[in-house]
C-alpha positions in Angstrom: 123.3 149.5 99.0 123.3 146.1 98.9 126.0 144.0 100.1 127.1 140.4 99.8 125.9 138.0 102.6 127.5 134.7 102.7 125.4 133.6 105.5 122.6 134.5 103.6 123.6 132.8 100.0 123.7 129.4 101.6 120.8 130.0 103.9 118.9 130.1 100.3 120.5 127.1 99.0 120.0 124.9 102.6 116.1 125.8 102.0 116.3 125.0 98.0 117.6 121.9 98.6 115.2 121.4 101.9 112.2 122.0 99.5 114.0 120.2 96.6 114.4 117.4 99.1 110.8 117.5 100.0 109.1 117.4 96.9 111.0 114.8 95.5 110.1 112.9 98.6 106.2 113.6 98.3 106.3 112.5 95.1 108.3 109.0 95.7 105.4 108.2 98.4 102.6 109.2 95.8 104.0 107.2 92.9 104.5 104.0 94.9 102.1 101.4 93.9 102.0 103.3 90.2 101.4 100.4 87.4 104.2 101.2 85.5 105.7 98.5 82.9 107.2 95.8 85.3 107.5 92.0 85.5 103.9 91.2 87.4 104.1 87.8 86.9 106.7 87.4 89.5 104.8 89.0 92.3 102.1 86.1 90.8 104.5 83.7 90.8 105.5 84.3 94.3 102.1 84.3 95.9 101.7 80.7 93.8 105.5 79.5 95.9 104.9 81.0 98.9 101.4 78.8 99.4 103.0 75.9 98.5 105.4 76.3 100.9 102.3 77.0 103.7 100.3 73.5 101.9 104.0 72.2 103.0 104.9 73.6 106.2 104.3 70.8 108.4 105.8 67.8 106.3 109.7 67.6 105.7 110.6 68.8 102.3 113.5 69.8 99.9 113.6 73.3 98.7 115.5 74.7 95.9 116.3 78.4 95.9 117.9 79.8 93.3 116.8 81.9 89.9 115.1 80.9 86.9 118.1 78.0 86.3 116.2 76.4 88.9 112.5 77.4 87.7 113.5 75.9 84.2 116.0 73.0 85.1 114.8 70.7 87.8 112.0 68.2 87.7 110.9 68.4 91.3 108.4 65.7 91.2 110.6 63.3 90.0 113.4 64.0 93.0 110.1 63.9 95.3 109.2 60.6 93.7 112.5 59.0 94.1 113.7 60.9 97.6 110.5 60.5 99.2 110.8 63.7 100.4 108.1 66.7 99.6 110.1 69.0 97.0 109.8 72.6 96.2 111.0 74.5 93.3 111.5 78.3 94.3 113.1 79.3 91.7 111.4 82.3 89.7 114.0 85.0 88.8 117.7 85.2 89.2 117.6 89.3 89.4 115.5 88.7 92.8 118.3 89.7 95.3 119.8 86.5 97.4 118.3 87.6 101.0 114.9 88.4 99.8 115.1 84.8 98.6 116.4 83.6 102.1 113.5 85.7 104.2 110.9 84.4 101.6 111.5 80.9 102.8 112.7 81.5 106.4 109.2 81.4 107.6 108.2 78.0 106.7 111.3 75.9 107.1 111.9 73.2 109.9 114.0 70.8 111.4 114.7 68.4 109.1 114.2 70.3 105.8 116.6 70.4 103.5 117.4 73.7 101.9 119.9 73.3 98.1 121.0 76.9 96.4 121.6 76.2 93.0 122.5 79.8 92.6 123.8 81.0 89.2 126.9 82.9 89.1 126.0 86.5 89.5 124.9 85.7 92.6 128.7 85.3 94.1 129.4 88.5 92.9 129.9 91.8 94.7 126.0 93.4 94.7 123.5 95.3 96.8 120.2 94.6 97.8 118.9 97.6 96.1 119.3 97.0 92.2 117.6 99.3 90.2 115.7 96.2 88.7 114.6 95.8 92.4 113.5 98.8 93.5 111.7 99.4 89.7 109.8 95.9 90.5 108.9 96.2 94.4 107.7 100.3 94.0 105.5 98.9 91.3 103.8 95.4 92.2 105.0 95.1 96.1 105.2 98.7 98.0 104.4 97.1 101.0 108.1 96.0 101.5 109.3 98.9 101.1 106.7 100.6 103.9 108.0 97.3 106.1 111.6 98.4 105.9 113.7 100.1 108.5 113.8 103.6 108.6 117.8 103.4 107.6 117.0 100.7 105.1 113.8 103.1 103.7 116.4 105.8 103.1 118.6 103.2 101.3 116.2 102.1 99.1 115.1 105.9 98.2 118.7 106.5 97.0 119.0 103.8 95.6 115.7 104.6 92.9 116.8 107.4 89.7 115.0 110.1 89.2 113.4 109.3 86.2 111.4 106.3 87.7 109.8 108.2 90.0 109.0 110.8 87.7 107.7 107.9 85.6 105.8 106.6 88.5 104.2 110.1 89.1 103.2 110.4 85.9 101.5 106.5 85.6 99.8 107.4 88.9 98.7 110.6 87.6 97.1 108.9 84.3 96.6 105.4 85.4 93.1 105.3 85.5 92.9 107.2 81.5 95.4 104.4 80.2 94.0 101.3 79.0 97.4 99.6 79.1 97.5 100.5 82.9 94.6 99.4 83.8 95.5 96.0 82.3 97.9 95.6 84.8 95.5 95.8 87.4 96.7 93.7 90.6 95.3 90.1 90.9 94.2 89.3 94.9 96.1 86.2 96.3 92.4 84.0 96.1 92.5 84.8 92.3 95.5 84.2 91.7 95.3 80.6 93.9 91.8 80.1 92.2 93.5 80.3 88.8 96.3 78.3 89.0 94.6 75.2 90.9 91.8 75.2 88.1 94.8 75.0 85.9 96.1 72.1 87.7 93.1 70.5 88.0 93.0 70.1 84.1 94.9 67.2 83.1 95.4 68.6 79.6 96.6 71.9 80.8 99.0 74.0 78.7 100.0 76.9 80.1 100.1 79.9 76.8 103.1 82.5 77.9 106.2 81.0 79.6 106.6 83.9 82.0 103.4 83.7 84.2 102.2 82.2 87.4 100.1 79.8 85.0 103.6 77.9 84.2 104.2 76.6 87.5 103.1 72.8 88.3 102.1 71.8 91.8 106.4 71.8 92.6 106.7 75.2 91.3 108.8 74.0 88.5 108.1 75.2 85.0 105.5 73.8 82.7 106.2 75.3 79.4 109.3 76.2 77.3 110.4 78.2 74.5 111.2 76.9 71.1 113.6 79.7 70.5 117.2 79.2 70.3 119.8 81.1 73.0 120.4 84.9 72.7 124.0 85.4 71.1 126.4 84.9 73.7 128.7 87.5 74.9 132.2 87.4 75.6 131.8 86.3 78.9 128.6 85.4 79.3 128.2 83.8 82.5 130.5 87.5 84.1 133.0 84.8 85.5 136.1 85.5 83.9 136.9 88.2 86.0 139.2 89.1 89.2 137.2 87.6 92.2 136.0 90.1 94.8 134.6 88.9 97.8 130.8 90.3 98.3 130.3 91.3 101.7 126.4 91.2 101.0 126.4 88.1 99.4 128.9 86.0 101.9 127.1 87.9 104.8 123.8 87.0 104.4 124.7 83.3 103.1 126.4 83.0 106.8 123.4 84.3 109.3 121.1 82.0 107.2 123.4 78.6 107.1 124.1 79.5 111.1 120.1 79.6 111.7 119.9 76.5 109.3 122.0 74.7 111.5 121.2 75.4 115.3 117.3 74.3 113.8 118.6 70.9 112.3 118.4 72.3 108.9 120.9 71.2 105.9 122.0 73.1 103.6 123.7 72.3 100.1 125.2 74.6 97.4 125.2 73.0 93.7 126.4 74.3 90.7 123.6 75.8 87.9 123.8 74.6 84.6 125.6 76.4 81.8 126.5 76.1 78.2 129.3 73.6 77.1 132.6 75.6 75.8 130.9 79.0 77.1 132.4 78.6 80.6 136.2 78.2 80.6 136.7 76.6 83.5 140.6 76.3 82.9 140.6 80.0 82.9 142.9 81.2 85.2 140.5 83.8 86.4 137.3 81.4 86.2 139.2 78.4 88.1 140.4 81.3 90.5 137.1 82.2 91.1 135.7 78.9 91.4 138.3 77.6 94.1 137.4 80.9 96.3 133.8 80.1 96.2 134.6 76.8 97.0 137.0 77.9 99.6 134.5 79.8 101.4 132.1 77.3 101.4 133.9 74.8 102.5 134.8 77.3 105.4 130.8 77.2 106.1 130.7 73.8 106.4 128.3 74.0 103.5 128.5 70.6 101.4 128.9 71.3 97.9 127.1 68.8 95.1 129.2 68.1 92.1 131.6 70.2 90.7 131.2 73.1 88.3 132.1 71.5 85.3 129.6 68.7 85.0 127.1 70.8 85.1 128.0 72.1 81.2 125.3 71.3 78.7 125.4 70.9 74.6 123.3 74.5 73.4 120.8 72.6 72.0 119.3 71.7 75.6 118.8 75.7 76.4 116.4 77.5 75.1 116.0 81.5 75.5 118.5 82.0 77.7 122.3 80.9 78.7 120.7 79.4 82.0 117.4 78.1 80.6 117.4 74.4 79.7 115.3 72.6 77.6 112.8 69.1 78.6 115.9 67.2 77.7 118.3 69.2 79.1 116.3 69.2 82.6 115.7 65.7 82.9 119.3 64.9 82.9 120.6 68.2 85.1 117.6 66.5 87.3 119.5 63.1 87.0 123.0 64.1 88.0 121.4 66.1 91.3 119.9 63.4 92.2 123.0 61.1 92.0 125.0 64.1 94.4 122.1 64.6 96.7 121.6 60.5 96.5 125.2 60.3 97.8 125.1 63.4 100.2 122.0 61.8 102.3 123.4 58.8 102.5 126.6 59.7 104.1 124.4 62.4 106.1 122.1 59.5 107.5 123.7 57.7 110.5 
């Protein structure tokens, strides 16, 4: 007669959950580097950045590091023409977590650089590193940074990925070579990519045709082309600042190592304020003005100079284009103007 064993009932579900744990493993590691639908032109984009920054690394220069408010709303040349100073835009996308901006840049700055974070909102808020945007994007175009992490940081990342992505991964593995539309999204090599864009350049005609592609960055790494189309609908808080302020530890953390590096190297480092939407930003909110003093609060704390304040940096909606942080020719060339008044001012009460 068979009795109940309670040793044995979860000595069968330890080893389901062992080989559970195992296969779903073995098929993470097979699926990485699976073409699945993803934004490629940012791993273009960043090969296109990260060269100019090596063309760079021995002059002194300006970078800007923020997301696309950046890519779409600063005229780099011009600050270079008027600063004297080699200028860099690195913007390319605001979902690209804030310390995977910071380490992209970390190799190639020196004493004397200048380093300004133009960072839009979100990035103040409380986040992780390992969005599921992130983690979609790097298993697809990048999976070397994931074999680079840590083994804690590897195990992070893996729960940080659903289920159904690397199912989807499998499966685009699987077929990939079958699909047309995988194949298409073949991986470009770093000389083709560099081949490309510099024949581009070398064209003084040149119009880029798709707004989202390495092919719309100029020599700066600002953006060539814009959309015609008019902002998406706004939301009722579109800019997610009208809420209680939390203090990110992510965020605040990794802003502190790099500014502390920045400044044993001789290194400055500014914070300025991206450009918004005129009326969709209350900045007498109670909540918004909250927020905005404990930003500037902790800033000031870092001994991090600040350029303007928030609201001049509020735009009519006709100078944006697809998006609430996306300005238009006209709106950049006068965000361009009033950072170059601030950083104008700043280095000349910097220089001695």
């Amino acid at each position: 007669m068979n009795t109940f064993s309670p040793v044995k009932y979860v000595g069968v579900i330890a080893l389901t959950l062992v080989l559970l744990a195992l296969l779903y493993s073995s098929a993470f590691f097979y699926q990485l580097g699976a073409l699945v639908s993803a934004e490629y032109w940012i791993h273009d984009a960043q090969i296109v950045k990260r060269d100019l920054l090596a063309q760079n690394r021995e002059k002194q220069k300006l970078l800007f590091v923020a997301g696309s408010s950046a890519f779409f709303g600063i005229d780099s040349d011009r600050i270079e023409r008027v600063l004297g100073i080699s200028t860099i835009n690195m913007g390319v996308s605001m979902n690209r977590p804030f310390d995977f901006m910071l380490k992209e840049i970390a190799p190639y700055i020196e004493p004397g650089d200048i380093v300004v974070l133009p960072l839009e909102y979100g990035y103040y808020s409380p986040g992780v590193p390992y969005t599921e945007w992130l983690t979609s994007q790097i298993m697809a175009w990048d999976p070397d940074y994931f074999r680079d992490l840590e083994p804690r940081e590897k195990l992070e990342f893996m729960f940080s990925v659903v289920p159904q992505r690397v199912l989807l991964g499998a499966i685009t593995k699987a077929m990939g070579e079958r699909l047309e539309s995988v194949r298409a999204r073949r991986l470009k090599s770093s000389q083709e990519i560099l081949s490309l864009v510099r024949d581009a350049w070398s064209q003084p005609d040149y119009h880029p045709e798709k707004i989202y592609s390495f092919l719309n960055i100029d020599p700066h790494g600002d953006a060539r082309l814009r959309t015609p189309e008019a902002p998406r609908p706004f939301g009722k808080d579109p800019y997610e600042l009208d809420v209680d302020f939390v203090e990110s530890t992510y965020f605040w953390g990794n802003l502190r190592d790099f500014v502390v590096s920045c400044h044993a190297r001789d290194i400055a480092v500014y914070i300025a304020w991206p450009p918004v939407v005129k009326n969709e930003l209350d900045f007498t909110s109670p909540r918004v003005s909250n927020s905005i003093r404990q930003i500037a609060g902790r800033l000031h704390d870092m001994r991090i100079p600040i350029l303007g304040h928030p609201p001049d940096s509020q735009y009519d909606a006709k100078w944006f284009t697809d998006h609430i942080y996306h300005l238009t020719l006209e709106g950049r060339a006068e965000h361009t103007t009033r950072l170059l008044s601030y950083l104008m001012a700043e280095l000349h009460h910097a220089s001695p």
